[in-house]
C-alpha positions as a printed Julia matrix, in Angstrom:
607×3 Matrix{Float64}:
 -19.92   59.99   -4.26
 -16.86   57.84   -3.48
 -17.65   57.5    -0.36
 -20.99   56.43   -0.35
 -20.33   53.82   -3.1
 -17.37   52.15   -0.67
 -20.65   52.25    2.18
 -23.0    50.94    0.24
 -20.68   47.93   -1.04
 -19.02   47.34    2.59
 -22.5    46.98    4.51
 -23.79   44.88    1.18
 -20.78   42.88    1.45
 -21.26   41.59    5.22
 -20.99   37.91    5.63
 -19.99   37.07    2.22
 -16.52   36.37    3.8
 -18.03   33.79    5.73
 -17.33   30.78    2.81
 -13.83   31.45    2.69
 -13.59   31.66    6.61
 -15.22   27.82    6.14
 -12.56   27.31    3.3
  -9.56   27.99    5.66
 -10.59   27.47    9.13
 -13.17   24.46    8.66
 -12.26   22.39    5.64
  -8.78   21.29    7.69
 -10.94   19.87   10.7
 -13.75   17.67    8.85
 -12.77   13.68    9.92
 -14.97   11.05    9.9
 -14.16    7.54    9.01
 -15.56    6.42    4.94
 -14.96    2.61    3.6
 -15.24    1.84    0.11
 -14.62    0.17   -2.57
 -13.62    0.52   -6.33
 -13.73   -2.22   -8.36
 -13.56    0.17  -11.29
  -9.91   -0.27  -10.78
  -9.63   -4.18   -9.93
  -9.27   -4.91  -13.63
  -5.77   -3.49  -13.46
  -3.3    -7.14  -12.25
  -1.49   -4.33   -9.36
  -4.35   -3.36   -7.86
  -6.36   -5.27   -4.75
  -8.87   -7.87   -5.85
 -12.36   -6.08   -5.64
 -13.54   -8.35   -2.89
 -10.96   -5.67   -0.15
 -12.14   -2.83    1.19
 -10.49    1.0     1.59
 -10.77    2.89    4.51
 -10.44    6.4     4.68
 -10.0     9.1     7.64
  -8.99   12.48    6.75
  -9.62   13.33    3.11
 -12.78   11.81    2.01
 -15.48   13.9     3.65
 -13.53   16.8     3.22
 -13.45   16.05   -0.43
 -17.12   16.42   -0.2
 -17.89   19.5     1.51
 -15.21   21.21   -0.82
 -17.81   20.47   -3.64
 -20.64   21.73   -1.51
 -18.86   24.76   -0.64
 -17.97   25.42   -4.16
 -21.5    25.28   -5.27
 -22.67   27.31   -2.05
 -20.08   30.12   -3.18
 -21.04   29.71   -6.88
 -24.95   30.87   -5.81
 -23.54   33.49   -3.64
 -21.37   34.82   -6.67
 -24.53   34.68   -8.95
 -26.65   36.05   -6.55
 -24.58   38.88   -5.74
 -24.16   39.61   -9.47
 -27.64   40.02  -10.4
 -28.02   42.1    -7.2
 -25.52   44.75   -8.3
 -25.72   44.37  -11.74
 -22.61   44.13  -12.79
 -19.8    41.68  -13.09
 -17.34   42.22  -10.61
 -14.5    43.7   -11.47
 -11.82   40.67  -11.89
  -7.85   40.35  -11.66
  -6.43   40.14  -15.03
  -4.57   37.26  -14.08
  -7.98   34.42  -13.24
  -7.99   34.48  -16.72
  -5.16   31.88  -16.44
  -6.69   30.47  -13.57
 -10.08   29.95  -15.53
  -8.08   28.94  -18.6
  -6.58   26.13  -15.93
  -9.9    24.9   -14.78
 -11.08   24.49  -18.34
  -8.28   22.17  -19.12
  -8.69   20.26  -16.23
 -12.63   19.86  -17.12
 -11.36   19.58  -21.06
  -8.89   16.39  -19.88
 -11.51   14.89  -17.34
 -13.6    14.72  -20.08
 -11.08   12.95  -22.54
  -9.12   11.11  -20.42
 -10.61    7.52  -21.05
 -12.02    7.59  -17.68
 -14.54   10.32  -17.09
 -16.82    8.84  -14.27
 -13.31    8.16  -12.27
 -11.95   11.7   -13.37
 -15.06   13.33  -11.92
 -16.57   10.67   -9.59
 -13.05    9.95   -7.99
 -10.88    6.82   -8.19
  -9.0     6.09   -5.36
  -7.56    7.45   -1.92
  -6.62   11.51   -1.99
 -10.01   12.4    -3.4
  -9.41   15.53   -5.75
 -11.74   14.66   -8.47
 -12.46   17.67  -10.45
 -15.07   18.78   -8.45
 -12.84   19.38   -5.79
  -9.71   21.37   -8.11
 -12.35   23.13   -9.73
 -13.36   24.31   -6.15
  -9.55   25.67   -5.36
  -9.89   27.99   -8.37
 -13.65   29.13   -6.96
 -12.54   29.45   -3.43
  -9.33   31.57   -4.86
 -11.71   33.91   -6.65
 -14.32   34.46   -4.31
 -11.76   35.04   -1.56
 -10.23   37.7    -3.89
 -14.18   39.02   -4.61
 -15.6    38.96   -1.01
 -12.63   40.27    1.41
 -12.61   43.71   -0.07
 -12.47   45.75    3.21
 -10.02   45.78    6.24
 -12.89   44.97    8.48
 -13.67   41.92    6.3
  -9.79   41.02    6.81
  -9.79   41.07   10.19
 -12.74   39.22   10.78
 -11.67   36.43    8.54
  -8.19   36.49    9.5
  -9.16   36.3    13.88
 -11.6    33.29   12.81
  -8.39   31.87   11.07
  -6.45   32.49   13.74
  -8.21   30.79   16.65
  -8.98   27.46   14.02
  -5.32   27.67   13.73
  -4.34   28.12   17.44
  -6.71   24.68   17.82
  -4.31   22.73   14.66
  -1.45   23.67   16.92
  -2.77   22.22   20.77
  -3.84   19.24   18.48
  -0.05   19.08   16.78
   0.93   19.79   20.46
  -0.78   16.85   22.29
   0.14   14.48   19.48
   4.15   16.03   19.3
   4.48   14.92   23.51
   2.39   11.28   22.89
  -0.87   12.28   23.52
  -2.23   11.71   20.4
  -6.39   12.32   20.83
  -6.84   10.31   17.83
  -5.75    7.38   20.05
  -8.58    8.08   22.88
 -12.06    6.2    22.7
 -14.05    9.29   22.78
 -12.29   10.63   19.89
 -12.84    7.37   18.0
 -16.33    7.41   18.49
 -16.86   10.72   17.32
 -15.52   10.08   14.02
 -16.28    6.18   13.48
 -20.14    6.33   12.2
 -22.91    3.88   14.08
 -22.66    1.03   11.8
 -18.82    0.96   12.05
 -18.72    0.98   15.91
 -17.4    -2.37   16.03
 -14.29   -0.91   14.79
 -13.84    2.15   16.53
 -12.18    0.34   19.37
  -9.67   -1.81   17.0
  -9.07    1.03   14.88
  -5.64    2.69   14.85
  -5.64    5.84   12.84
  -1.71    7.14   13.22
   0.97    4.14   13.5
   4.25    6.85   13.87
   4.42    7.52   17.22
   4.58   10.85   18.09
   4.35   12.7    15.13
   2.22   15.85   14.43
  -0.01   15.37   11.71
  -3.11   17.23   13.33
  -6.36   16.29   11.26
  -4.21   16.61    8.15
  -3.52   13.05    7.07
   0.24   12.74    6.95
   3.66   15.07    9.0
   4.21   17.07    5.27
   0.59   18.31    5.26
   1.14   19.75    8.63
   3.92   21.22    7.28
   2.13   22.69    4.32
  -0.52   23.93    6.9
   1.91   25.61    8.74
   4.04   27.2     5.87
   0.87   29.12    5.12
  -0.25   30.37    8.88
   3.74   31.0    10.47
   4.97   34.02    8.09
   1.66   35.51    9.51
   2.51   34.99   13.06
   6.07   35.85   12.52
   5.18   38.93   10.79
   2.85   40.38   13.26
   5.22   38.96   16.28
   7.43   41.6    14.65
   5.33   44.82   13.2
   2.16   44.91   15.28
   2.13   47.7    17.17
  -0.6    46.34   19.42
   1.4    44.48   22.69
  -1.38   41.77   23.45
  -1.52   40.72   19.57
   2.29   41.04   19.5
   2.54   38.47   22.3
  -0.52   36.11   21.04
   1.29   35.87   18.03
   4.61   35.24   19.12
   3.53   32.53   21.33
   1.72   30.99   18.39
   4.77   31.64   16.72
   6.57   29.47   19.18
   4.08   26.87   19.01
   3.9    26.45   15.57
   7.8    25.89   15.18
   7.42   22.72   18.34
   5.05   21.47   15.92
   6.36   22.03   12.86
   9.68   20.27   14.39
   7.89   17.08   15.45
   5.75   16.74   12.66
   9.62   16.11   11.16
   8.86   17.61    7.85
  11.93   18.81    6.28
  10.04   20.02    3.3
   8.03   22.77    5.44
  11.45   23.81    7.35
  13.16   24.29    3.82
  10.25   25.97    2.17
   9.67   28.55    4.88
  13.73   29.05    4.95
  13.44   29.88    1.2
  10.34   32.26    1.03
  11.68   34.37    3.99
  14.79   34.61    2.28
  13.49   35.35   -0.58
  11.3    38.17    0.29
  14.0    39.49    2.71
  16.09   39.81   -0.24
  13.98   41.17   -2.5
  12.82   44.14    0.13
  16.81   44.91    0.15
  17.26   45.13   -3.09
  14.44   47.23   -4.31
  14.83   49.73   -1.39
  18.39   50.7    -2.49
  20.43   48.21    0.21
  22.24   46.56   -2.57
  25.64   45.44   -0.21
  23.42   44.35    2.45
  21.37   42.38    0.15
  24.6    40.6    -1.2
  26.01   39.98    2.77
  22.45   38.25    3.38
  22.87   36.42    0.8
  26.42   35.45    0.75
  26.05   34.69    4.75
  22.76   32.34    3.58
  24.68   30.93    1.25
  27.19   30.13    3.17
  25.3    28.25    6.04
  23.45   26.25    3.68
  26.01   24.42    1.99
  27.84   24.5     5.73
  24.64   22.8     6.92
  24.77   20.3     3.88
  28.6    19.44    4.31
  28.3    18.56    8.15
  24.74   16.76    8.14
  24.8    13.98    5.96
  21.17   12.6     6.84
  20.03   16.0     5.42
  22.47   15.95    2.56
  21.0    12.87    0.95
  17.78   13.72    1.46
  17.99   17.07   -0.45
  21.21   16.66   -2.76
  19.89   15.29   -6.53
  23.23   13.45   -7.02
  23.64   12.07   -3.48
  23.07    8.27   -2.58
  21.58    7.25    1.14
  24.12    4.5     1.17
  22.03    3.21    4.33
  18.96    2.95    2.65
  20.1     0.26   -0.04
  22.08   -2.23    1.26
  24.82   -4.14   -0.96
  23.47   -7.05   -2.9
  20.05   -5.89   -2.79
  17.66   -6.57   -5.5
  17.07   -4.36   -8.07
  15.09   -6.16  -10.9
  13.7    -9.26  -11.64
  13.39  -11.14  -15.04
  10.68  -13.37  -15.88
  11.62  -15.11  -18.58
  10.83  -17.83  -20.79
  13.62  -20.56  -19.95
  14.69  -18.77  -16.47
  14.12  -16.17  -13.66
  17.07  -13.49  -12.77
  17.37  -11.6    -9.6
  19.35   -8.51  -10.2
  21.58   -7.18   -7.32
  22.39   -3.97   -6.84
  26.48   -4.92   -6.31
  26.12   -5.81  -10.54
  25.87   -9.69   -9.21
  23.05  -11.77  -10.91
  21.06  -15.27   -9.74
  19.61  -17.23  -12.19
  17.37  -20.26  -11.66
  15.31  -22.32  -13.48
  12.83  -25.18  -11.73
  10.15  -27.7   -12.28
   7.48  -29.61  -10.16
   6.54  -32.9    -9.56
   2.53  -33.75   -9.16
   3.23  -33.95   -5.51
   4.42  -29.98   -5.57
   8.33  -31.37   -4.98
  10.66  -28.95   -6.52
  13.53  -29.24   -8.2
  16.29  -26.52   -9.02
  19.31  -25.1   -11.04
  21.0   -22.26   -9.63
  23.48  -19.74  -11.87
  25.44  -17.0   -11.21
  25.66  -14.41  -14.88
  28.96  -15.92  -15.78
  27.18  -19.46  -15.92
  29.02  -20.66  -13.23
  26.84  -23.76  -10.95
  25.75  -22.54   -7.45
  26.09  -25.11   -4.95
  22.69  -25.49   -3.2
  21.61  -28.17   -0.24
  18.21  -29.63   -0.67
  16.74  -30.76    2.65
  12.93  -31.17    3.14
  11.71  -29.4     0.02
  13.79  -26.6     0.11
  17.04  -25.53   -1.19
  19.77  -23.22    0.6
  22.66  -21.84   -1.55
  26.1   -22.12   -0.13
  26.95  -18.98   -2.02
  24.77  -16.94   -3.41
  27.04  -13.93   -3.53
  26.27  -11.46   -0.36
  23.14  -13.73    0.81
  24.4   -17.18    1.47
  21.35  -18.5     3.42
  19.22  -17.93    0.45
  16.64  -20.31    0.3
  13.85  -21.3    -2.23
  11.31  -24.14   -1.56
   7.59  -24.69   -3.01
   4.62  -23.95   -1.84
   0.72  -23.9    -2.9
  -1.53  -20.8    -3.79
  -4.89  -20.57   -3.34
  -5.17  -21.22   -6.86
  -6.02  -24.91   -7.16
  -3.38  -26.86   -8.96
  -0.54  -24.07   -8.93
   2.63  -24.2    -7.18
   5.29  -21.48   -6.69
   8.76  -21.31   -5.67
   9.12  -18.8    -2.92
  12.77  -17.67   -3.35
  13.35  -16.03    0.14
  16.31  -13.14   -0.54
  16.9    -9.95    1.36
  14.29  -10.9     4.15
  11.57  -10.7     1.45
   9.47  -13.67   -0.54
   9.55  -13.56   -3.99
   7.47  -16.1    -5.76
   7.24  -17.68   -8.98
   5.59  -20.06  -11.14
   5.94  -21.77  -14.1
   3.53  -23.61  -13.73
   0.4   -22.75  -16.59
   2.59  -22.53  -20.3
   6.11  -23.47  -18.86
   7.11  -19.89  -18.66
   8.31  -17.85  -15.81
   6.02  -15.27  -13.82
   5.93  -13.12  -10.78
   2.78  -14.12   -8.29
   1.87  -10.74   -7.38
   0.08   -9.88   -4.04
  -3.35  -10.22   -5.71
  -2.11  -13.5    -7.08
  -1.76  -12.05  -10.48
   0.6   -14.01  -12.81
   2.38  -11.25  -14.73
   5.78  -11.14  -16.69
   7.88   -8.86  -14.69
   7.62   -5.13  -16.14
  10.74   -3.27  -17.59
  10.45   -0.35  -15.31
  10.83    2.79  -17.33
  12.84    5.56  -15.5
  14.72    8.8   -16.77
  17.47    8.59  -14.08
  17.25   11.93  -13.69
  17.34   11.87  -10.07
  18.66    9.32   -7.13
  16.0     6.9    -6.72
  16.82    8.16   -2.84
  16.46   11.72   -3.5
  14.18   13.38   -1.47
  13.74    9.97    0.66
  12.62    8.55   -2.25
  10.75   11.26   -4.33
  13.18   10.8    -6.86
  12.37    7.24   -8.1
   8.84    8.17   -8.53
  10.18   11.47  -10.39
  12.38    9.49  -12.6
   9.27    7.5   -13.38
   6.93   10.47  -14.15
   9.29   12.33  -16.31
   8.75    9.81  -19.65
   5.24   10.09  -19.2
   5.18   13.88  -19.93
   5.28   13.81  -23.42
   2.01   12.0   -23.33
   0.39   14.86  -21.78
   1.73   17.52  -24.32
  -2.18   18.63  -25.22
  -4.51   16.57  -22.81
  -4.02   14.88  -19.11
  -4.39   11.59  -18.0
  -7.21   13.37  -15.97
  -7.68   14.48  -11.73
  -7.09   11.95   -9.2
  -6.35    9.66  -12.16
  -2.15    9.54  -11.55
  -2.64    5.91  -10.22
  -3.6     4.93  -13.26
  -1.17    6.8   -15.97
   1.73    5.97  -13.36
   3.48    2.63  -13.61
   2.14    1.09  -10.37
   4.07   -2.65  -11.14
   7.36   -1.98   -9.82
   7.3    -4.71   -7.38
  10.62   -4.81   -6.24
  10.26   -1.12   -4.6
   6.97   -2.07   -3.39
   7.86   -5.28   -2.27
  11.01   -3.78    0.44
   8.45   -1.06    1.25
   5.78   -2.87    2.6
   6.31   -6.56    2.15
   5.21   -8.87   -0.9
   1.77   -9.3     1.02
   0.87   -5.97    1.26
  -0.61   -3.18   -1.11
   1.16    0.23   -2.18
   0.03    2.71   -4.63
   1.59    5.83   -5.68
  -1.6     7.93   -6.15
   0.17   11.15   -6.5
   4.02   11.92   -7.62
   4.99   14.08   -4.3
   5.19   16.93   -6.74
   1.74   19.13   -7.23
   3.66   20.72  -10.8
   4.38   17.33  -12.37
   1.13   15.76  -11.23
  -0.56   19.47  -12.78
   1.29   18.58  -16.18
   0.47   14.49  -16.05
  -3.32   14.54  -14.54
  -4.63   18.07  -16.74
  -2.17   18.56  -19.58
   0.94   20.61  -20.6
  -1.58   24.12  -20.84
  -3.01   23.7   -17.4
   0.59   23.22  -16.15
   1.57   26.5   -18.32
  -1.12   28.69  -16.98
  -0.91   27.6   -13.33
   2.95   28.1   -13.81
   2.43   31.62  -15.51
  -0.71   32.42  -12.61
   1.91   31.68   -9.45
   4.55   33.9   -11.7
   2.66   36.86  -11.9
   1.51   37.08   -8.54
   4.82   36.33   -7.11
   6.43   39.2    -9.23
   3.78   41.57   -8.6
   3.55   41.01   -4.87
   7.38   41.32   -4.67
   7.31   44.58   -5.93
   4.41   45.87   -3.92
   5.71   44.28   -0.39
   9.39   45.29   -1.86
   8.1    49.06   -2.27
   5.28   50.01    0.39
   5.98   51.67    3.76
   5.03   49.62    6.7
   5.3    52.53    8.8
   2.35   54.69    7.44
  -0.74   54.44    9.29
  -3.35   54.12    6.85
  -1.74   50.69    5.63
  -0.5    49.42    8.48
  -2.68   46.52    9.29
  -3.43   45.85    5.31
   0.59   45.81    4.51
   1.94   43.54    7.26
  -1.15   40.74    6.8
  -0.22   41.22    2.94
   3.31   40.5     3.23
   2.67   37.37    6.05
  -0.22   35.79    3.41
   2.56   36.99    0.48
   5.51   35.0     2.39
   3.27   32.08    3.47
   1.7    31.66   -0.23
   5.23   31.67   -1.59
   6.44   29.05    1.38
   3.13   27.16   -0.06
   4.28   26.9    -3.18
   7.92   25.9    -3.17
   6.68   23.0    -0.95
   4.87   21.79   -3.61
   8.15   21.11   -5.43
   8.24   18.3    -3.35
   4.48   17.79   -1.96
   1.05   17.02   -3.56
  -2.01   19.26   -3.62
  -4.26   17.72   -0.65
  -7.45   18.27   -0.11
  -6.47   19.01    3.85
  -4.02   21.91    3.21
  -4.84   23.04   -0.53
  -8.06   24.63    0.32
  -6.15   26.87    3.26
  -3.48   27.72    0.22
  -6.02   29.21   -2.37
  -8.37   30.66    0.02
  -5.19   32.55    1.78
  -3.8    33.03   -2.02
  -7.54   34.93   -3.0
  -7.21   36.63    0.19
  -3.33   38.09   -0.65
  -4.25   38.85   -4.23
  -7.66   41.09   -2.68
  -5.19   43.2     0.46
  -3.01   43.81   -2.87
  -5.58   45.26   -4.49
  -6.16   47.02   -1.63
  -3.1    48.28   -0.64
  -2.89   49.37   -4.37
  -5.31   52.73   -4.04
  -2.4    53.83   -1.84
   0.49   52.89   -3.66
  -0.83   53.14   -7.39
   2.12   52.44   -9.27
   3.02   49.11   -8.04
């Protein structure tokens, strides 16, 4: 009778795979070009006047087919259901993933803003449509890929849509970026845009693999998922031509994974093979071994750390890229009501006060903190201080905005303009690149971390981290971070691309502490507790099983490649968001891990 139920559900079960082979092989390829707007968000004085346009490449119409596929796989699920009569028979631990999705749905809902929470606001594009669809892809993954024949097929169709990610990383990693070539520009710019298509420069970083994947770290997220795989069955296979397809792969995939220079992936792959190496030695009795691996690990890594300082700052919490912030530059501005104060980053100060004639002429007072006059000449309108501590060519001379009857002094410091005005109640403000008057903001940061950390992670973290207790019960709500984060700092924005340009941070370079700020403390709590119990459980099982026996062979080295590549996945996200390029791969390959464990489990019952 056993039997014949495992036929009956194996030839029912035939192409139900075929969603999640869409999830992971598919999703990652969809690029077409999608301008829009929001003017929901051009009330907000930091944000582009509603008259500019956004243009998008790589997320947006992925964004969408992720919510068709989720309601294609919700019908299948349904359908299937009512066909077998039963509810399937569910891991114990999607309760925490369905308790998850709830809160996300439960803060969308509340969070001030529920057309933008579930419409989208701006750039990345996970609405919760599309979050929602992680936890259904997840699921059904785990539900559908219940036989090793289902496995295979899903993991050969991965395979070659991975093999094509790499020749596209490849051609990009040597200069030959097809994202540059006309043809390829015309296959992803839409009729009415075709104007554009030959103006249009999608990647300005040379040669750097990105793939179709938006940005270098997705790659590496891509790749952190697909390489244990290849490494593993480079290894264990016992079948010669898939040993040497996926050692060439293998190969590949590190080339790219080096020019696509994300440090992030090389660390996070480091960790989860050392991890599971470690934990495979322990539980099999080869304690001293375990501790030499370790030790020797050990060992290298804070060798490596000591002797490359370029890596040192950009990993160390309490390390400062020296090069990145040169002395004297500015690290606040006060707009006040008598006076305006550039803050240096040596502990020097410049204070200045000014007024205008009808005719826009300018006249100015320069101070250093201690009161002491700065000596300035005044030639044609504009002054230049003799000393103005580390910049002595400083110069500050007026100008007129677009808005009629308003004149600014553009104080030129640290190769940067940085106007003000007093010109509307005789106060000071900052003339923003939307040409906003606002009173500079009192940036709120824990200091936590070195605003270099993690080339620059850590500002943004120190930011986040007083926002949390906001967020104790309900989120700010998905894709809604660029609203809930303080987006007027405009001194960092200002040295990173220019007082004329526009920078957001939609997203905090951390997929935990955007969890807790976008969908509340308890969706940060269960997805914490979900990747907790599968990483234990796996551990033991992949720890445990024999690799050797022939019944399990294929089931236990796939398992511990998806095992090691989910666990790469998600130390990455430490320092990386959730993307709608490389997040669909994760939870489709996590569902699939989760469903060989439960596989591998009739054969090894007790773990």
């Amino acid at each position: 009778m056993h039997g014949i139920h495992v036929q009956k559900i194996k030839a029912f079960n035939n192409g139900y795979w075929i969603p999640t082979a869409i999830a992971v092989g598919i999703i990652p390829f969809i690029t077409r070009l999608y301008c829009y707007t929001n003017d929901s968000l051009a009330e907000y004085p930091w944000f582009m006047p509603s008259s500019y346009s956004a243009a998008d490449v790589f997320l947006a119409y992925k964004s969408f087919a992720l919510q068709i596929l989720m309601a294609v796989m919700v019908i299948i699920a349904a359908v299937r259901t009512i066909r077998i009569k039963k509810i399937p028979a569910f891991d114990r631990s999607f309760l925490l993933l369905i308790i998850y999705l709830f809160w996300v749905i439960l803060s969308g809902a509340f969070s001030g803003y529920p057309l933008l929470a579930f419409g989208g606001s701006f750039d990345r594009f996970e609405p919760v449509g599309v979050v929602a669809s992680y936890v259904i892809i997840c699921i059904c993954s785990y539900l559908n890929i219940d036989s090793e024949d289902d496995l295979k097929t899903v993991m050969y169709f991965s395979a070659v849509c991975y093999a094509l990610m790499m020749l596209i990383g490849v051609m990009q990693g040597v200069g030959a970026d097809p994202f540059n070539t006309e043809f390829v520009k015309r296959l992803i710019v839409p009729s009415k845009y075709t104007e554009m298509a030959s103006q249009m420069s999608v990647q300005r970083y040379g040669a750097i693999a990105y793939g179709t994947l938006y940005n270098e770290n997705y790659m590496g997220m891509y790749i952190s998922v697909f390489l244990p795989v290849c490494a593993v069955m480079t290894t264990l296979s016992i079948k010669k031509p898939l040993r040497i397809t996926a050692g060439i792969l293998s190969v590949i995939s590190l080339f790219v994974l080096k020019k696509s220079a994300s440090l992030s992936g090389w660390l996070a792959l480091s960790i989860s093979v050392f991890l599971v190496l470690t934990i495979r030695l322990i539980i099999s009795g080869k304690k001293k071994t375990a501790v030499a691996v370790i030790g020797g690990i050990c060992l290298i890594a804070v060798l490596f750390l000591l002797l490359v300082p370029s890596v040192r700052n950009k990993v160390l919490p309490g390390s400062e890229d020296t090069d990145r912030i040169p002395a004297g530059r500015i690290v606040n501005i006060e707009t006040a009501d008598d006076e305006v104060v550039f803050f240096f980053h040596s502990g020097n100060e410049l204070h200045s006060s000014f007024d205008f004639t009808d005719e826009g002429e300018i006249t100015a007072k320069f101070w250093d903190k201690d009161g002491n006059t700065l000596a300035a000449d005044h030639e044609d309108g504009v002054y230049r201080l003799k000393e103005c501590f580390e910049y002595a060519d400083a110069a500050v001379k007026a100008q007129p905005t677009q808005m009629q009857g308003i004149y600014i002094a553009s104080f030129a410091i640290d190769d940067h303009q940085w106007p003000i005005t007093n010109c509307t109640d005789g106060t000071y403000y900052y003339v923003n690149s939307g040409l906003n008057l606002v009173k500079f903001p009192q940036i709120v940061s824990a200091g936590v971390f070195s605003d270099t950390f993690m080339t620059g992670r850590g500002a943004i973290w120190n930011r986040c981290i007083p926002l949390l207790k906001k967020h104790l019960l309900i989120g700010s709500g998905s894709n809604l971070f660029i609203i809930d984060y303080q987006q007027d700092d405009y001194v960092r924005k200002t040295y990173s691309v220019g007082w004329g340009g526009f920078e957001y941070d939609v997203k905090p370079h951390n997929y935990y502490l955007c969890t807790w700020m976008e969908n509340g403390l308890p969706a940060f709590i269960c997805i914490i507790a979900f990747f907790l119990h599968y990483i234990v459980n796996s551990a033991r099982l992949y720890g445990s099983i024999d690799y050797k026996d022939e019944k399990t062979m294929y089931l236990s080295r796939v398992g511990l490649g998806l095992y090691t590549g989910c666990l790469a996945y998600m130390i990455m996200a430490l320092a990386n968001d959730s993307n709608v390029c490389t997040a669909p791969v994760f939870w489709a390959a996590l569902g699939i891990s989760m469903s060989v464990s439960k596989m591998l489990r009739h054969f090894y019952p007790k773990y």
